[in-house]
N, C-alpha and C positions, 0 to 999 in steps of 0.2 A: 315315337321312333320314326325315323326320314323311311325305312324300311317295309312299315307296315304293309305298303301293296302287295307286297311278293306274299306274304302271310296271307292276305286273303285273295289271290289269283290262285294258290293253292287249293286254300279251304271250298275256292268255289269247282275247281277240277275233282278235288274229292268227293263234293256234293252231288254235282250233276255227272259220273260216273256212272251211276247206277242205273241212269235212265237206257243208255243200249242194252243194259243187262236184262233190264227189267220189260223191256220193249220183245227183246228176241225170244224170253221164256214164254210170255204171254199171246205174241204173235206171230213169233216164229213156226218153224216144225218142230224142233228138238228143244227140251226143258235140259236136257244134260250138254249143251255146249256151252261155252265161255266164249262172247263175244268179246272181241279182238278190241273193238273201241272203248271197251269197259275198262282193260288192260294200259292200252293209251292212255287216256284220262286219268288213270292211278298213278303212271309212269309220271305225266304230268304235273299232279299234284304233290308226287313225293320230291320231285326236282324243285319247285320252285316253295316246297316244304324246307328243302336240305340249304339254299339259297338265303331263306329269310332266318333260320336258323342261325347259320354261317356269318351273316349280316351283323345281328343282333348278338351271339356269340350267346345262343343258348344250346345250349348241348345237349339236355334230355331229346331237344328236338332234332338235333345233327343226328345223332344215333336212332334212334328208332324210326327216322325216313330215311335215315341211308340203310337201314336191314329191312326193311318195306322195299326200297326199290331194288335191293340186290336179291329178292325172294320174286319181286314183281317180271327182273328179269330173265328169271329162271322158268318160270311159267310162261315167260315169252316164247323162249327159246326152246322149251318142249311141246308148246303149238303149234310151232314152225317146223320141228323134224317129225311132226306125228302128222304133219299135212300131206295128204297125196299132192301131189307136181297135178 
């Protein structure tokens, strides 16, 4: 498929996600925060998920990353009004 890049620039944003996550629990100060670029990088991957998806005109896959990233947004956006200024 001419598409396949977008399929795995995704798969690799999903991959390497978890390393600021995994970076701030173990080196951070707090074990209960959600790093911000963890979130990024999911955001990331579920776009150019939904992209190659949409491309290819597979649809298990349009659907379950476009409710990944509309779940992904929502956690955005209660980081953002739960943040002190």
């Amino acid at each position: 498929m001419v598409y396949d890049f977008l399929g795995f620039i995704g798969g690799f944003f999903y991959a390497v996600c978890f390393i600021p996550q995994l970076y701030s629990m173990f080196c951070g100060k707090n074990n209960n925060d959600v790093n911000i670029y963890y979130i990024y990088c999911q955001i990331l991957g579920a776009s150019f998920m939904i992209s190659y998806g949409t491309l290819n005109q597979l649809l298990p896959i349009i659907i379950l990353n476009a409710f990944t990233l509309f779940c992904l947004l929502i956690v955005l956006y209660k980081l953002y009004i739960s943040t002190p200024d």
